[in-house]
C-alpha positions in Angstrom: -27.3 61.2 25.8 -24.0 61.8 27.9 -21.0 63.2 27.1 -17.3 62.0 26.9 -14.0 63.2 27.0 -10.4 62.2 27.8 -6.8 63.0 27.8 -4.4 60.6 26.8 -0.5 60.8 26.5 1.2 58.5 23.8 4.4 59.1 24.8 5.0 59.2 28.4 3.5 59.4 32.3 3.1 63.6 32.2 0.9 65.4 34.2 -2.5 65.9 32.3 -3.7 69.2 33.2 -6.9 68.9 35.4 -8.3 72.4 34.7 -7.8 71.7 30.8 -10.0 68.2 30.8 -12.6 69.9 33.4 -13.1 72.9 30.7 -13.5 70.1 27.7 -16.3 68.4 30.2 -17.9 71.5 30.7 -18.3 72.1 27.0 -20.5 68.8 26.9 -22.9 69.9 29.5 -25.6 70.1 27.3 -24.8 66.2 27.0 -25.2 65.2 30.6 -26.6 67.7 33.3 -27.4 65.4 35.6 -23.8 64.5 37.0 -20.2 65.5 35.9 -17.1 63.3 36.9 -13.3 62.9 36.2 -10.5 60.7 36.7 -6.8 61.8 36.3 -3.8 59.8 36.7 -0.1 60.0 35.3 0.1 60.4 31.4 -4.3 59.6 31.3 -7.4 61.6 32.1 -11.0 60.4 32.2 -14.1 63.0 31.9 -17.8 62.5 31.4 -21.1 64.3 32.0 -24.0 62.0 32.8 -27.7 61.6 31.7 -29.1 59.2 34.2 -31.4 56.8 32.6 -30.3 53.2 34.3 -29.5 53.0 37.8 -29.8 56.5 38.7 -28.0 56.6 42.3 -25.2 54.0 41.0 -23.8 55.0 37.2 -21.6 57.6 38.3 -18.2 57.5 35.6 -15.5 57.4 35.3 -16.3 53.8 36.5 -14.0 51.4 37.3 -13.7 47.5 37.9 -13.3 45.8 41.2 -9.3 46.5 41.8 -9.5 50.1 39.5 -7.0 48.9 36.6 -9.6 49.5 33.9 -12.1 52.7 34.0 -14.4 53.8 31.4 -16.2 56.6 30.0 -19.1 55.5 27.8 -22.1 57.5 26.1 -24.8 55.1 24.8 -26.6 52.1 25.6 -25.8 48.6 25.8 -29.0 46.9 25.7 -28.1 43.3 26.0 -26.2 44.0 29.2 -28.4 41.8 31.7 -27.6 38.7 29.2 -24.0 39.9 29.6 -23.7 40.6 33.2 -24.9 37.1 33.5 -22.6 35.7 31.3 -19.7 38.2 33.2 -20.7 36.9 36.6 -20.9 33.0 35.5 -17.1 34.0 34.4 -16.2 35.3 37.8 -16.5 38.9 37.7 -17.8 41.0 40.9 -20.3 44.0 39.5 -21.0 46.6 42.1 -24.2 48.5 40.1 -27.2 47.4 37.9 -26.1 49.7 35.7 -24.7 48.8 31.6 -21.5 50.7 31.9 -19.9 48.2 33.8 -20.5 45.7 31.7 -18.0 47.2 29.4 -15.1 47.3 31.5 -15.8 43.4 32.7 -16.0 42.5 28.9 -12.7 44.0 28.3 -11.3 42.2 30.8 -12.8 38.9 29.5 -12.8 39.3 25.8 -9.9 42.3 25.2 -11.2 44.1 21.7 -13.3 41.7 20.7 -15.7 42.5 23.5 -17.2 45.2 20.7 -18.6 42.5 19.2 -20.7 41.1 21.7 -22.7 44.5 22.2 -25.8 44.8 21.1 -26.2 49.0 21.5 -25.4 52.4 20.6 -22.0 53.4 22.0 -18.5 54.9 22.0 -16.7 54.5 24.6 -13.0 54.7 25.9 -11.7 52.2 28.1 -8.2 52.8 30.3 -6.6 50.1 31.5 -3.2 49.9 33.1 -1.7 46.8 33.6 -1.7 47.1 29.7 -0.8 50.4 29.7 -3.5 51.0 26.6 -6.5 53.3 25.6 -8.9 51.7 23.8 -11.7 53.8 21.8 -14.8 52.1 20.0 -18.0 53.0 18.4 -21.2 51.7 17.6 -21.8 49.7 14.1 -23.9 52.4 12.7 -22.6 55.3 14.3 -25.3 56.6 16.2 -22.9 58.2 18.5 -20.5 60.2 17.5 -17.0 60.1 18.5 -13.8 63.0 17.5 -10.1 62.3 18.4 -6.6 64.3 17.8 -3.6 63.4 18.6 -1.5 67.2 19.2 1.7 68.2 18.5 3.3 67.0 21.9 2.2 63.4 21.7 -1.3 64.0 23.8 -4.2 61.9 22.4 -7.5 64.1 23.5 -11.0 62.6 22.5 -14.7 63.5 22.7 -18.1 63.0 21.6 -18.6 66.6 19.8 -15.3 68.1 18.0 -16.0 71.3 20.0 -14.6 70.0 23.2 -11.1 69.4 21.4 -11.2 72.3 20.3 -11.1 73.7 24.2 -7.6 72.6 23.9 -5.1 75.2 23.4 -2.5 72.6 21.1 -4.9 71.4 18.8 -4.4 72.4 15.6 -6.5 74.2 13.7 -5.6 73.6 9.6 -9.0 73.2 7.8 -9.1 70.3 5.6 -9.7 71.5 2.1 -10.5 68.0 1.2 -13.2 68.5 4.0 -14.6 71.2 2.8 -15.4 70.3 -0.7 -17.0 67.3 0.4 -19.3 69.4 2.9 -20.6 71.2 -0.4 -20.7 68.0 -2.0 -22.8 65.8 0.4 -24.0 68.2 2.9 -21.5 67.2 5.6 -18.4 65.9 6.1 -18.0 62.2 6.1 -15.4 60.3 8.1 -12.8 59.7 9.3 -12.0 63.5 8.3 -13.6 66.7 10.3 -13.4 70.4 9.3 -10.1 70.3 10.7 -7.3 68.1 9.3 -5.8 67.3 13.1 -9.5 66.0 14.5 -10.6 62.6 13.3 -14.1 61.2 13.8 -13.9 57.4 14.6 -15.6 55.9 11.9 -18.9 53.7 12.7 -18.5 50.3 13.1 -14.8 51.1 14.3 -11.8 50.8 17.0 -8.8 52.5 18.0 -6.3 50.8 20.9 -3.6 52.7 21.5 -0.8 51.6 23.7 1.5 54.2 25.0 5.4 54.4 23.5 4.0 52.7 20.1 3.3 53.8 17.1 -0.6 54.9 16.1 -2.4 52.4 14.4 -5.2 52.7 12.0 -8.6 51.8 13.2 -9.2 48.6 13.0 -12.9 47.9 11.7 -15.1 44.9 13.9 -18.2 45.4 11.5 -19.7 46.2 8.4 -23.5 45.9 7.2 -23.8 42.5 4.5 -25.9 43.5 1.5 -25.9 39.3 0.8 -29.5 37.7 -0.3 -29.2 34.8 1.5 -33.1 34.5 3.1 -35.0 31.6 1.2 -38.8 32.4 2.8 -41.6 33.8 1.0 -42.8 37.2 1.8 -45.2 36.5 4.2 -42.2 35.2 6.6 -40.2 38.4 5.8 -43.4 40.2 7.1 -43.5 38.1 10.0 -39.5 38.5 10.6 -39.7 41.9 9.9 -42.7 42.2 12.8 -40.5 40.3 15.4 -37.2 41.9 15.2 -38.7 45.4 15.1 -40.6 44.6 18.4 -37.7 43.5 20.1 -35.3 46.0 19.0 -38.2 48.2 20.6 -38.4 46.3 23.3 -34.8 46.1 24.4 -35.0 50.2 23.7 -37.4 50.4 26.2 -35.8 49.6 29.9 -35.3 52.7 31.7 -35.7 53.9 34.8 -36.8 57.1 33.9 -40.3 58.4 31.8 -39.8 57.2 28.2 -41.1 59.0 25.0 -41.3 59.3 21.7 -41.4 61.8 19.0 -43.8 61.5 16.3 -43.7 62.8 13.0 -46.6 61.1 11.7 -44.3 59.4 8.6 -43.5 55.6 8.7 -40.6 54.9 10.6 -42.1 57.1 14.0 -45.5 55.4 13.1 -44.7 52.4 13.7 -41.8 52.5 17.0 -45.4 53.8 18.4 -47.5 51.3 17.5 -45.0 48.8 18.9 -44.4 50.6 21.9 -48.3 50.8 22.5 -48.1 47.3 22.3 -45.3 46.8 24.7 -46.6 48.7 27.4 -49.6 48.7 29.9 -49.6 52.7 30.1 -49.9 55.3 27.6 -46.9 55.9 25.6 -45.8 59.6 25.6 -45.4 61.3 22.3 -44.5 64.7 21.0 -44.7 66.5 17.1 -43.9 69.8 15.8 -46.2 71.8 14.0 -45.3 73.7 11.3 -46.9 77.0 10.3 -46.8 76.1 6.3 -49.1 73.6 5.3 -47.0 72.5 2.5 -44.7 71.6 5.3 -47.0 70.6 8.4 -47.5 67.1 8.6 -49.1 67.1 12.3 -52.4 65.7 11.5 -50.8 62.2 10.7 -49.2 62.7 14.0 -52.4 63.5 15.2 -53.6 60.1 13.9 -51.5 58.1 15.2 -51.8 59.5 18.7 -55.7 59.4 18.3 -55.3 55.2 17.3 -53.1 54.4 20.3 -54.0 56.4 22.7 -50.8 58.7 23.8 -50.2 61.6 25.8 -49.6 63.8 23.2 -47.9 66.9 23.2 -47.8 69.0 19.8 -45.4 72.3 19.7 -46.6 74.8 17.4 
């Protein structure tokens, strides 16, 4: 997890107060202890807190390409990025780390918005780019990672990934939604694009926002939705078999790091089975953790337990 946050202004080249944006980082530290960094420019300010999971000494953001026209801030994973940076490089771009983020701002360069679509990963993101004189926001397809924006009463775009670090902002204002609130006793939280507030939009999954200064806001535009159409012919035994592969290799591709990897397991179906996979994927013990619940009517551990046992973790259990 890492944490994002930028200043943007719509209108013109202003000053974007540096203090402000480092108080709207600091919020997110939670997000990223490992490393904090900012970029600020005329009318544009960059902020991000890292945790380091892929090229530890070299992932520092904001990072920029190789004559720093485009910069990004990104909070996620982009697991296909060696297939990409390969694809980048045959293309004529110069990377600098082995990291994903720089992927992003190389794919910008070579495929504009559409490079959303080539991601296979759990992002949002905001890319800065001069020459065009544009911010460009995006997030995931499923919306794994979450993504507020605003836009205040002076023409400043501010985003984040958590709402509370627009709300460090002193112009943002503060009307709650009513609309919002009835459909947080309705469903259990709010669903987007609203927030609690009717000034703070979340980015919805699956969606992008490019914003080019001195124009008019557009909607977001939406680069992916999940098909519900029955078009697979096979007979169940190759769904089983499909089903088999792609979950490996989703796990697989989950699984480069640089740093220890885990998992946390509940003993139910879904964590089952990512550890049963990842026990098959690597030549050490997988590390897994479970919370035990006092209640019996509630304390599923000894499936947990189970699991461990089969495949042999390092298993940690919090009471």
């Amino acid at each position: 997890m890492c944490g994002i946050a930028g200043i943007f202004d719509t209108r013109e080249q202003r000053p974007v107060d540096e203090a402000l944006l480092a108080r709207m980082n600091q919020v997110q530290f939670h997000r990223g202890p490992d490393e904090g960094g900012m970029h600020v420019e005329p009318g544009v300010g960059l902020a991000h807190r890292r945790l380091s999971i892929i090229d530890l000494s070299n992932g520092r953001q904001p990072l920029f390409n190789e004559d720093a026209t485009v910069a990004v801030v990104f909070n996620g994973e982009i697991y296909n990025f060696p297939e990409l940076t390969d694809e980048l490089l045959a293309a004529g771009h110069r990377f600098r780390t082995h990291c994903d983020t720089e992927v992003i701002v190389h794919a910008w360069e070579e495929w504009g918005e559409r490079c959303v679509d080539r991601f296979n990963g759990m992002f949002a993101f905001g890319v800065w780019d001069r020459n065009q004189d544009c911010l460009f926001l995006a997030r995931d397809r499923i919306g794994i990672k979450p993504l507020y924006y605003a836009i205040t009463e002076n023409g400043f775009l501010i985003f984040a990934n958590e709402m509370k670090a627009l709300v460090a902002h002193p112009e943002l204002a503060r009307e709650i939604d009513a609309k919002a609130v009835e459909e947080y006793f309705a469903f259990g939280y709010v669903p987007e694009p609203r927030s609690i507030y009717k000034s703070v939009h979340k980015l919805p999954p699956g969606h992008t926002l490019l914003i080019h200064r001195n124009r008019d806001i557009p909607e977001p535009r939406q680069y992916w939705d999940v098909s519900f159409a029955n078009e697979y012919a096979g007979d169940s035994s190759q769904l089983k078999e499909e089903l088999i592969e792609k979950l490996t290799g989703s796990v697989d591709r989950r699984m480069l790091a640089e740093v220890p990897l885990g998992a946390f397991l509940s003993g139910g179906v879904d964590s089952s089975a990512i550890v049963a996979l990842m026990s098959g994927l690597s030549s050490d013990p997988v590390n897994t953790c479970s919370i035990s619940f006092g209640d019996p009517e509630y304390n599923e551990s000894q499936y947990a337990d189970q699991v461990s046992e089969r495949y042999a973790t390092n298993h940690r259990k919090q009471q």
